[in-house]
C-alpha positions as CSV (number, residue, x, y, z in Angstrom):
1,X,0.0,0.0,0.0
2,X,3.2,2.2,1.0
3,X,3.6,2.7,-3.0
4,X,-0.6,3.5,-4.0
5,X,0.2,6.6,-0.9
6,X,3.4,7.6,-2.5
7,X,1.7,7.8,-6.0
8,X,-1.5,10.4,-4.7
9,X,1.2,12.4,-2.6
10,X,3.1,13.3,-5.6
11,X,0.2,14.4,-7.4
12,X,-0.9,16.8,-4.1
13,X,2.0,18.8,-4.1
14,X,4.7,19.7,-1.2
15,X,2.7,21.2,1.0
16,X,0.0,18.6,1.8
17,X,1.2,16.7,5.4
18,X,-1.4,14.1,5.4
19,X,-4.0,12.4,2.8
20,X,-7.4,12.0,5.5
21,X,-10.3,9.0,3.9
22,X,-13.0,9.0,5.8
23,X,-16.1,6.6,5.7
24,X,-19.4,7.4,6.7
25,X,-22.6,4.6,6.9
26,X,-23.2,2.9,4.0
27,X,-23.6,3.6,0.9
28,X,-21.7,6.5,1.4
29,X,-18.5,4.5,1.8
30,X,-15.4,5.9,0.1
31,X,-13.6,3.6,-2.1
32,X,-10.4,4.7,-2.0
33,X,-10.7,3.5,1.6
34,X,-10.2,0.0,0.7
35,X,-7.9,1.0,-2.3
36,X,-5.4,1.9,0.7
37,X,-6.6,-0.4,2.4
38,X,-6.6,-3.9,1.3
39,X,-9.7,-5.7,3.2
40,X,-11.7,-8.2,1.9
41,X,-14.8,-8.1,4.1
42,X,-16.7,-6.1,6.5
43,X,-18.3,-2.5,5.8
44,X,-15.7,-0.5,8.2
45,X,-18.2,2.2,8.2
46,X,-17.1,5.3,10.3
47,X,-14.0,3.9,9.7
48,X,-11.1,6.6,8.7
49,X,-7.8,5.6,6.8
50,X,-5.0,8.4,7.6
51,X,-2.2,8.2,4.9
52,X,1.1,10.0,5.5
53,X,3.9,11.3,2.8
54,X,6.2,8.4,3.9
55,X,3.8,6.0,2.0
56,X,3.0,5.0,6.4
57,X,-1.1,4.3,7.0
58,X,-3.6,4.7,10.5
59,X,-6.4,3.1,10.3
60,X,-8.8,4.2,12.6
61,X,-11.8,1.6,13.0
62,X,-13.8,0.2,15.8
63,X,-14.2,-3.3,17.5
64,X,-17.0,-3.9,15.0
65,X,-14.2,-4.3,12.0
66,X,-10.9,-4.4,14.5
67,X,-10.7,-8.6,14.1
68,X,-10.6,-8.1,9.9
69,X,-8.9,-5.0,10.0
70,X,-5.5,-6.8,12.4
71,X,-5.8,-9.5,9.5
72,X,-5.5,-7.6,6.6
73,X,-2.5,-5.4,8.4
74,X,-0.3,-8.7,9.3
75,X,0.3,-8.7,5.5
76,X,1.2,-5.0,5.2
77,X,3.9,-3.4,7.9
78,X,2.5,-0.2,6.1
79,X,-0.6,0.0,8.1
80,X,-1.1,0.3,11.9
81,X,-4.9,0.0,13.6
82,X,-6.2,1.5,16.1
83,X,-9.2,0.8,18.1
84,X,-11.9,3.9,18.3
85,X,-15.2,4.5,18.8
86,X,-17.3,7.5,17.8
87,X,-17.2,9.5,20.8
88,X,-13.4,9.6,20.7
89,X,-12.7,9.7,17.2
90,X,-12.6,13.3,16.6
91,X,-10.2,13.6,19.5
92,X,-8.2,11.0,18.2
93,X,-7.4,12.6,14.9
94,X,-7.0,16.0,16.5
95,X,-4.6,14.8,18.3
96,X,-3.1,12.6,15.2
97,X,-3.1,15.8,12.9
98,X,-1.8,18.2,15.6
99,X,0.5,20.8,14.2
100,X,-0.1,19.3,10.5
101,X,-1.5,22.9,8.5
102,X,-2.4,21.2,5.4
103,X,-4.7,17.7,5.2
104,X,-6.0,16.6,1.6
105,X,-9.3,15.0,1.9
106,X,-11.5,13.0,-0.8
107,X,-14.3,16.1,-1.7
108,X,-15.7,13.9,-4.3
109,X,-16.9,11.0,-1.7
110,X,-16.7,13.0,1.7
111,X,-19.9,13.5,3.1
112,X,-20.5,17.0,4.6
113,X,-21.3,15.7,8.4
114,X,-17.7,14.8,8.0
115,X,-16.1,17.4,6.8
116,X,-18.0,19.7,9.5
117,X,-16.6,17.4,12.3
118,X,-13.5,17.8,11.2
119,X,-13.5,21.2,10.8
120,X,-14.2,21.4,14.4
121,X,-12.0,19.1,15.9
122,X,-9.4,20.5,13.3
123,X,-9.9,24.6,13.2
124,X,-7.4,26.2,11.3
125,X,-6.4,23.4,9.1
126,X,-6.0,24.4,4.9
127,X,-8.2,21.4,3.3
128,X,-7.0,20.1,-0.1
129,X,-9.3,18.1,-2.6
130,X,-6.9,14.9,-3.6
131,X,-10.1,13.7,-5.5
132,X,-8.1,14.2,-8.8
133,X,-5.0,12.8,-7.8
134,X,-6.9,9.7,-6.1
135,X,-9.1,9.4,-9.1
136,X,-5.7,9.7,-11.9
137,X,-4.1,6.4,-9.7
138,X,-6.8,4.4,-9.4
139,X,-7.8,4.9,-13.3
140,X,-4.8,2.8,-14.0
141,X,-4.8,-0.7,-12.3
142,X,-2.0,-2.8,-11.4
143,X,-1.5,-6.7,-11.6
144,X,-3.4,-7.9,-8.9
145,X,-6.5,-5.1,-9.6
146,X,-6.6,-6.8,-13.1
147,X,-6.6,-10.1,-11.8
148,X,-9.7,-9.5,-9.4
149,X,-11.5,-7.6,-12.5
150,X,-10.4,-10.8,-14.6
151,X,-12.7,-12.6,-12.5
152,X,-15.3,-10.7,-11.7
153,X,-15.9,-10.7,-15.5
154,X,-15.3,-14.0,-15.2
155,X,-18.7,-14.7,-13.0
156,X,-20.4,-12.0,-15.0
157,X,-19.8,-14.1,-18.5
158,X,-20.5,-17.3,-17.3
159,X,-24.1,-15.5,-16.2
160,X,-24.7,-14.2,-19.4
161,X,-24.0,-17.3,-21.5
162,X,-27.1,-19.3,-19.2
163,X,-29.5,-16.1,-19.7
164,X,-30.8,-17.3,-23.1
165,X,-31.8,-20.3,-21.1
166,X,-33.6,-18.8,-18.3
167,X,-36.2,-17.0,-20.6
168,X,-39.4,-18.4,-20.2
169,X,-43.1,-17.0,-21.2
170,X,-44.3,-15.6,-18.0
171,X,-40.9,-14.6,-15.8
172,X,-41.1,-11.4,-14.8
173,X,-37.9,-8.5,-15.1
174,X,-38.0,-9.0,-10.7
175,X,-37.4,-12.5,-11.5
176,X,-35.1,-12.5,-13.9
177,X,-32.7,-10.3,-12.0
178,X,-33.3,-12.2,-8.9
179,X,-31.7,-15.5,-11.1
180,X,-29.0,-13.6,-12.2
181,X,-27.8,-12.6,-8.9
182,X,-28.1,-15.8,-7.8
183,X,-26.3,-17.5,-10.2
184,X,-23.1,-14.8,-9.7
185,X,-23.5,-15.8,-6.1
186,X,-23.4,-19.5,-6.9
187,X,-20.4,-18.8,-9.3
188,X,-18.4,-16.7,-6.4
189,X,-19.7,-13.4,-6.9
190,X,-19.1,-11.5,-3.2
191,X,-22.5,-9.5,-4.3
192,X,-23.7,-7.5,-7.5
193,X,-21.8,-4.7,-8.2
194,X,-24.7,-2.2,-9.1
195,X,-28.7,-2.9,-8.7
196,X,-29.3,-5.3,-11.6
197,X,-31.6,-4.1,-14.7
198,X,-33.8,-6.0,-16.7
199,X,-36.1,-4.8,-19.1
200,X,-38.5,-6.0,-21.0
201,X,-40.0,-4.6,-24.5
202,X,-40.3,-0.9,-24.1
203,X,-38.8,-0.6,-20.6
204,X,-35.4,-1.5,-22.3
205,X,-35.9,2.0,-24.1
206,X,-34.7,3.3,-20.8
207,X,-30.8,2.5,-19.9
208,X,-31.1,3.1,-16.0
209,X,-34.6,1.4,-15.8
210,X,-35.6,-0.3,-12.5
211,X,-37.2,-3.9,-12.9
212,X,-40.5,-4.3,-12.0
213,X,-43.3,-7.1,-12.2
214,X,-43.9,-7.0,-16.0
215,X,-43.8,-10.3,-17.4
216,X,-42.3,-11.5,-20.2
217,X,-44.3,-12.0,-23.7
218,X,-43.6,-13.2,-27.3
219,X,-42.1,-10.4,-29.5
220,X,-40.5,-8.8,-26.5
221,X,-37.2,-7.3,-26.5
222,X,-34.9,-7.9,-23.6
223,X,-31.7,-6.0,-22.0
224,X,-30.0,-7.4,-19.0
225,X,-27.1,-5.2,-17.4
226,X,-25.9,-6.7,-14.2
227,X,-22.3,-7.2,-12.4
228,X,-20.4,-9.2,-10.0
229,X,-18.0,-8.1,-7.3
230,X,-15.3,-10.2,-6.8
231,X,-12.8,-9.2,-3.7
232,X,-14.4,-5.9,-3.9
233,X,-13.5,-5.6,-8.0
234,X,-16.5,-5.0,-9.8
235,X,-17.7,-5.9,-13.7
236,X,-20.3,-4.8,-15.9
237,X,-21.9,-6.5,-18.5
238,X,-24.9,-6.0,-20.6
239,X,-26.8,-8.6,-23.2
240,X,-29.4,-8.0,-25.4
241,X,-32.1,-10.5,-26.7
242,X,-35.1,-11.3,-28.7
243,X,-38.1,-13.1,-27.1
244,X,-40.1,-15.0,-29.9
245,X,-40.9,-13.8,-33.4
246,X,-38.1,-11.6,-35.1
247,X,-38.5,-7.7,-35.4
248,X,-36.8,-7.1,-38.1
249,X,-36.1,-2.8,-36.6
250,X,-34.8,-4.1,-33.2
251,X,-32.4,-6.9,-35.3
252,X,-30.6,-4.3,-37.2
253,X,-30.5,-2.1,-33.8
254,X,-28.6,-4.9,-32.7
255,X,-26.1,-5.4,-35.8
256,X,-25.5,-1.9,-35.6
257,X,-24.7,-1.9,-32.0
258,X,-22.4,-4.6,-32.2
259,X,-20.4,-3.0,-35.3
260,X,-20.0,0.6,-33.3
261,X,-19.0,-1.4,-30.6
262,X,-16.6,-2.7,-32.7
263,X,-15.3,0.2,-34.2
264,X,-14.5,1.4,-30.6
265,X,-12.7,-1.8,-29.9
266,X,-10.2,-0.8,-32.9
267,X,-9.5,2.4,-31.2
268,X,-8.1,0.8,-28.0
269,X,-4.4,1.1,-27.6
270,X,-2.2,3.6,-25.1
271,X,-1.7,6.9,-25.9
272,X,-5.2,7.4,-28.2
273,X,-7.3,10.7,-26.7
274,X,-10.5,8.5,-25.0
275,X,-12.8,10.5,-27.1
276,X,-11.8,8.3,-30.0
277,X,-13.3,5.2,-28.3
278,X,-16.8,7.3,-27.9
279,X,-16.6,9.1,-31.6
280,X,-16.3,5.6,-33.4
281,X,-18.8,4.0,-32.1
282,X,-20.7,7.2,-32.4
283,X,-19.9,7.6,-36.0
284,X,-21.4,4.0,-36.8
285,X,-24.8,5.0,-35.0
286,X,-25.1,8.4,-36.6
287,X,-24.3,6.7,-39.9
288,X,-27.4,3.9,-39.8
289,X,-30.7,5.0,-39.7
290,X,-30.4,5.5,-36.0
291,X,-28.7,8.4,-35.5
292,X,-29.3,10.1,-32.9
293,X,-30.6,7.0,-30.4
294,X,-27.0,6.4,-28.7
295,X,-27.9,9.0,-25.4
296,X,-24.8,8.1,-23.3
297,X,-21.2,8.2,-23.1
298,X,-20.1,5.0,-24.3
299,X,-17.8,4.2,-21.8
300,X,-16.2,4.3,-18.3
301,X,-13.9,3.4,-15.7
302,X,-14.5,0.1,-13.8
303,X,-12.5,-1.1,-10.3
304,X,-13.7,-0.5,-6.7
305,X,-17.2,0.6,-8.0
306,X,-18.7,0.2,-10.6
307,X,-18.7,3.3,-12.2
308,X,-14.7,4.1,-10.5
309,X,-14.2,7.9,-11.2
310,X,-13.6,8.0,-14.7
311,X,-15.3,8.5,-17.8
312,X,-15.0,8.8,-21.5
313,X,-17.4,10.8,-23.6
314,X,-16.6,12.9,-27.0
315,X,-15.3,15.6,-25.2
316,X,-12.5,13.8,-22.9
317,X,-8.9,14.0,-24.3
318,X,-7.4,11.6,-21.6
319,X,-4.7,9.4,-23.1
320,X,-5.2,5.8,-22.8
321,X,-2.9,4.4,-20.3
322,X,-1.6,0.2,-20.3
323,X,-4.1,-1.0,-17.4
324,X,-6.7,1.3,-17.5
325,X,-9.6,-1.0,-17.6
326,X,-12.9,0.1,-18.8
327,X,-16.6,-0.8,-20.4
328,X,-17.6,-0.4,-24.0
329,X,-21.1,0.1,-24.0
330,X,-22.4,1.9,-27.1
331,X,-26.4,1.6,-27.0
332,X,-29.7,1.9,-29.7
333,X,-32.8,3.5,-27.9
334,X,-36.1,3.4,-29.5
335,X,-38.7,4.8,-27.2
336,X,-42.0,3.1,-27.0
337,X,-40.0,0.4,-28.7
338,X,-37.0,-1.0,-27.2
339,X,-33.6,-0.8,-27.0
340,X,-30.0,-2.7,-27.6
341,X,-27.2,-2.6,-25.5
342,X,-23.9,-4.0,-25.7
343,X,-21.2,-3.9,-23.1
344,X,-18.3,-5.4,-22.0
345,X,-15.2,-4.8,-20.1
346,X,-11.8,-4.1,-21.4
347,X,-8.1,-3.5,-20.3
348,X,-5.8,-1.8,-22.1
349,X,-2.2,-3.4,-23.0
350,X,0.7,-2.8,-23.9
351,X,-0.3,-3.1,-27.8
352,X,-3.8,-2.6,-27.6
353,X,-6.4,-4.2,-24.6
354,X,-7.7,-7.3,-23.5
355,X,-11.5,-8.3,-23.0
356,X,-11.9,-9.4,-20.0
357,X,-16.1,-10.2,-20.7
358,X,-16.3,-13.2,-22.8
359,X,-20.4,-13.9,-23.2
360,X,-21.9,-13.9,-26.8
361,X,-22.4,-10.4,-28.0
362,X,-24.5,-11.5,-31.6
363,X,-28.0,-10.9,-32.2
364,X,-30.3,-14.1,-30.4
365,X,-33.4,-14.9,-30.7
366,X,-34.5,-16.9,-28.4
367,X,-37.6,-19.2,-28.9
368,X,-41.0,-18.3,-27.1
């Protein structure tokens, strides 16, 4: 962990004395918690992680995490717990961070209770946003990261190879996400990575739809976007299908799908501007007799969470760096209708990237 510290520090500049991650309850858990700190269970929620220049960290938790956290710290000389509870925490850290003038804390996941108790307990102190510099190290993964993502894609893929197969007249989009779940669960999955989404016929017009109890019908459309997280690594994967008789508008939404998402593919490499990954699978859609219909970036960043800090739109110039590892997900929306969406996860290399999802992308129609 000493070396993940060293790499935001010199991104903060000179002045900062100390890098402060604090968790509140969940959801709002901070990420970059656990990327300092290497723990594969428990929700070490109040928790805070206090990283110094040295690479050195603190790890402030209470009794409710203290038997994980002592685990995880045999295996790293980097990181020394301590045992708080909430009434002394503040006093703790004051008295951690005494004489230290400038702290850099996480603005983009630090929850404004927190930052008012540490103003308090703190007055005086120059805060620092290190959200940039946390966000620029974790974008690019290292050898173990990509291992963990490798099989969380893994679980995802073997999933989406079984979901022609649990498609059967009458199985609503609540039950269908509940067997995908499962089955990641079965297959190793630590949890879903993101709220599943299934929809069904015109609900799959809408890319963040919720599943409900509609049930499923010949000539329906299908899109399934779920993920697995694997030691806290998270994948994202998205299949589209075709319930019964063919509809010969949603087929070629599909065929066109799949060739801007290969024309993004071909872009992949290091050193290529992000926005190139975005425009060519852009240019496909806008060239078919759907332009328009692709209503999302068609890409982002994919580690702790889900959606890990980064994205790529036509807009971002952001080089391409070896491990970065990202989704492809360019998309055909049809209100009323339906949509198709295709995405899987990729890592870049040193020549050009690797996918890590491996489930059937073609067009399927599955029988009714």
């Amino acid at each position: 962990m000493k070396e993940r510290v060293r790499r935001v520090f010199a991104g903060l500049g000179d002045s900062v004395e100390a890098l402060l991650i604090a968790n509140s309850v969940d959801p709002h858990l901070d990420q970059s918690f656990f990327y300092f700190f290497d723990v594969p269970g428990g929700l070490f929620e109040g928790s805070v992680a206090l990283a110094h220049r040295d690479g050195q960290i603190d790890l402030f938790t209470s009794a409710l995490e203290r038997q994980s956290a002592d685990e995880a710290a045999k295996s790293d000389a980097a990181v020394r717990v301590h045992a708080v509870d909430r009434e002394s925490a503040d006093a703790v850290l004051a008295k951690e961070l005494h004489g230290a003038k400038t702290v850099a804390l996480n603005f983009a996941e630090l929850t404004h209770g927190w930052f008012t108790r540490l103003h308090t307990a703190l007055p005086g102190t120059q805060w620092v946003d290190a959200s940039a510099a946390i966000r620029k190290v974790r974008s690019v993964k290292e050898p173990a990261e990509i291992e963990r993502l490798r099989k969380a894609a893994e679980i995802g893929s073997k999933v989406g190879r079984e979901i022609p197969g649990m498609l059967k007249r009458g199985i609503t989009e609540n039950d269908l996400a509940a067997e995908i779940e499962y089955r990641m669960h079965r297959l190793g999955a630590s949890g879903r990575s993101f709220a599943t989404i299934v929809g069904f016929g015109a609900h799959g017009a809408e890319p963040h739809y919720a599943p409900d109890a509609t049930r499923l019908e010949p000539g329906s459309s299908i899109v399934c976007d779920y993920g697995a997280y694997y030691r806290r690594y998270a994948s994202d994967i998205t299949r589209s299908f075709r319930f019964g008789p063919a509809d010969a508008e949603l087929k070629a939404a599909h065929e066109t799908v799949e060739r801007a998402q290969d024309a993004a593919f071909a872009k992949i490499r290091p050193g290529v501007p992000a926005r190139e990954i975005h425009n060519a699978a852009a240019a496909v859609i806008d060239a078919s007799p759907f332009k328009g219909r692709l209503i999302h970036n068609v890409g982002h960043s994919i580690g702790l969470a889900v959606h890990d800090g980064w994205y790529y739109g036509p807009k971002v110039d952001d080089p391409l760096e070896e491990g970065m590892v990202f989704t492809v997900e360019p998309g055909i929306y049809l209100p009323g209708r339906g949509g198709v969406r295709i995405e899987d996860d990729v890592v870049v290399t040193k020549s050009g990237y690797e996918m890590l999802s491996t489930a059937p992308r073609g067009y399927l129609e599955v029988a009714s």
